[in-house]
C-alpha positions, 0 to 999 in steps of 0.5 A: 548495597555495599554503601548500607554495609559500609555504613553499618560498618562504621557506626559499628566502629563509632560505637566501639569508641574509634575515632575519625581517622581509623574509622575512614581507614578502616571503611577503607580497608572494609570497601575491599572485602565488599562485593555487590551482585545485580541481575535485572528482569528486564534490561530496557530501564538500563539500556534507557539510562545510558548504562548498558549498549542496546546491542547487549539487550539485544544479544541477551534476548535472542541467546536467552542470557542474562547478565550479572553485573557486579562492581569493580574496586573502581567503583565501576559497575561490570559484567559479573557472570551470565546466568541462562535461560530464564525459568528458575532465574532465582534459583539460578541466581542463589547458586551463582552467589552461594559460590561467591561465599567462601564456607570458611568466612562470615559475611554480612549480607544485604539483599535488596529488591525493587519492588518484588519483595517476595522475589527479595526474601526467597533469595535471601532464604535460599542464600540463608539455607546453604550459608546461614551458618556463614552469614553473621548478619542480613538483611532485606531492603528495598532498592534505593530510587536511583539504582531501582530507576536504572534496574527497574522493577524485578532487580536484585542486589546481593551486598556481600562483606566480609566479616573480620 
């Protein structure tokens, strides 16, 4: 997701006439105001893929937990926050990304499903209802094939950027 926002970035930048090197400079520069959020509904697929401990699936189950993983400036994917319970875990989860949004910014925004569109366009909308007015640009994508076979199905990803 922070992937599709950087390259819109930079075809935005080609198109104003930049040339390579700032545009590599500056995708740079944009790369630290991107911040991605993942919740799954099921952690097997991640446990499976080697991404996640077993012991964590467990934890989170017994204790009703669950983990929102973002991304480090490493690139490294890491716990986020933890949302709990599971009803209303859309709701739950637009409210975790509606206080990531600083009401005195603008944003793009992607948010991607796999395969639970439906689930992708209430969050979005729940998002837009709170912050539209923050929110310059959005989108609603599917999840591409090798993080979706990690999440599997009924992930969510929030890409935020900032907006100069």
């Amino acid at each position: 997701m922070g992937l599709g926002l950087l390259v819109m970035h930079a075809i935005e930048l080609k198109q104003e006439g930049k040339n390579f090197n700032e545009i590599v400079y500056r995708l740079n520069q944009k790369m630290l105001k991107t911040r991605i959020f993942l919740i799954m509904d099921d952690l097997s697929y991640i446990v499976r893929g080697g991404r996640l401990p077993s012991k964590v699936k467990t934890i989170s189950n017994i204790l009703r937990l669950r983990p929102v993983l973002t991304v480090k400036k490493s690139g490294k994917m890491t716990l986020g926050g933890v949302l709990y319970g599971k009803s209303k875990m859309m709701e739950k989860f637009s409210q975790f990304i509606n206080k990531k949004i600083n009401p005195k910014n603008k944003y793009n925004m992607i948010v991607a499903h796999a395969n639970c569109k439906t689930k992708g366009k209430d969050l979005l909308n729940n998002i837009l209802s709170e912050h539209g007015h923050n929110i310059k640009n959005s989108y609603l994508v599917e999840l591409s094939g090798g993080l979706g076979a990690h999440a599997g199905p009924g992930a969510l990803v929030v890409g935020l950027q900032k907006h100069d």
